[in-house]
C-alpha positions in Angstrom: -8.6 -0.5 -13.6 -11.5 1.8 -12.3 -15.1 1.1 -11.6 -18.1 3.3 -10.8 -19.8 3.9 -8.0 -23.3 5.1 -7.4 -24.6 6.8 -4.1 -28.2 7.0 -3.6 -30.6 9.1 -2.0 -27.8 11.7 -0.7 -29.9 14.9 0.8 -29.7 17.8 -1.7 -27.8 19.9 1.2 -25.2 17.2 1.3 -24.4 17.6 -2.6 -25.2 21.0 -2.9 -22.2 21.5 0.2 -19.9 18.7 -1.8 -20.6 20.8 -5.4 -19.8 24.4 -3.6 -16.4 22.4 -2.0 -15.3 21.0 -5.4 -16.3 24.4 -7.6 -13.9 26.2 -4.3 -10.9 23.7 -5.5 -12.0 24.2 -9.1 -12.6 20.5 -9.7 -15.7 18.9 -10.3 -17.8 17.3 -8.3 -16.6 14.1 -9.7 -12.5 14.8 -9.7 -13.6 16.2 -5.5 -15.2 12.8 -4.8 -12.4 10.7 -6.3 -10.2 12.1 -4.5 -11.9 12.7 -1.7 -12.4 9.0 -1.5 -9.2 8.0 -2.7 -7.9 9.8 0.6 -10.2 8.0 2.8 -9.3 4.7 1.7 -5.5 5.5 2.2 -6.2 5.9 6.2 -5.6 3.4 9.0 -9.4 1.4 9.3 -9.5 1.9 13.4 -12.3 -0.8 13.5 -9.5 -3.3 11.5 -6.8 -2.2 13.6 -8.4 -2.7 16.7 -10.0 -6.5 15.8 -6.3 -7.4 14.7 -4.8 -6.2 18.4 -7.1 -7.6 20.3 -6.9 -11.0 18.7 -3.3 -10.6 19.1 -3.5 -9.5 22.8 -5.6 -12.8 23.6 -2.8 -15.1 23.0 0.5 -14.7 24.9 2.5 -12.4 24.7 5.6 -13.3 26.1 7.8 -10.2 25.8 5.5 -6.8 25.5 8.7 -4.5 25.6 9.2 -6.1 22.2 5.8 -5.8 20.8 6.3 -1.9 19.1 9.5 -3.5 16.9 7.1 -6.7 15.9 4.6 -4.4 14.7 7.0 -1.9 12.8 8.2 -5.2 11.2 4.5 -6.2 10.2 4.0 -3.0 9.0 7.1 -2.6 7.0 6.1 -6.2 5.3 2.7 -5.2 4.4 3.7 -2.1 2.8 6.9 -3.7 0.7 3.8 -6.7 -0.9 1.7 -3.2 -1.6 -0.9 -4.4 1.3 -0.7 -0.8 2.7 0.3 2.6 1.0 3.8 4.2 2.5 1.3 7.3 3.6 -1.0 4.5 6.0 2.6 2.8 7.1 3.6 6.2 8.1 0.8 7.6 9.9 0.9 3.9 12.1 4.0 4.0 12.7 3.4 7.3 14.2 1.2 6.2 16.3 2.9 3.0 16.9 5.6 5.6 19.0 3.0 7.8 21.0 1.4 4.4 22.2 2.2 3.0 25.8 2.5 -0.6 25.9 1.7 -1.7 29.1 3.4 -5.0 30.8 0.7 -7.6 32.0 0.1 -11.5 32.7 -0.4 -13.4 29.9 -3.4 -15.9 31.0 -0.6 -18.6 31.1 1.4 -16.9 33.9 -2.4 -15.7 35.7 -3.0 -19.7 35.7 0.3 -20.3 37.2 -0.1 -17.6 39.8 -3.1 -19.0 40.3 -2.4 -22.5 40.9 0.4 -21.2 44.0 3.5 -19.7 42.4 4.6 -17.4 45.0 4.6 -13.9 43.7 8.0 -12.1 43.2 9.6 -10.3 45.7 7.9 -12.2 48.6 11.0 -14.0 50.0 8.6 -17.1 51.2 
């Protein structure tokens, strides 16, 4: 199923620019947009992304080592029940191995810290 979709008050330079793009690629300016837009809404939403991590980071996390092969896993599931195409799964999994995950306290083991647990390696 397809719908349409209007854009209003677009500058004349901005569609004059689209129209010479789609005439370069010999498609109209209607078969550049669609596809144009259909590639835009293939890519990883950073804002998304981001809001999911951080809600993820506030809770514990008990092992972060592990956290890179939890989220291939979630990514793998979302793209096998068609949540995600195999192009977005690809490009974060991609980025999923240049990122550093970095080993901190969970606020669980800051409170304990906190209330006296000696740290380790202190020998007292």
């Amino acid at each position: 199923m397809s719908r349409s979709l209007t854009v209003r008050d677009v500058r004349d330079e901005v569609v004059d620019e689209l129209s010479a793009r789609a005439a370069r690629s010999g498609r109209s300016l209607q078969e550049y947009l669609r596809a144009r837009l259909t590639g835009l809404s293939q890519t990883v939403d950073a804002d998304a992304v981001s809001t999911w991590a951080q809600g993820l980071l506030a809770g514990e996390v008990s092992a972060p080592r592990i956290v890179p092969v939890e989220v291939s896993h979630v990514l793998r599931r979302t793209e096998r029940e068609g949540d995600v195409s195999s192009a977005v799964t690809g490009l974060a999994h991609r980025d999923l191995l240049t990122m550093t995950v970095e080993t901190f306290l969970s606020p669980r083991s800051l409170r304990s810290a906190r209330a006296g647990a000696a740290p380790h390696g202190d020998g007292a």
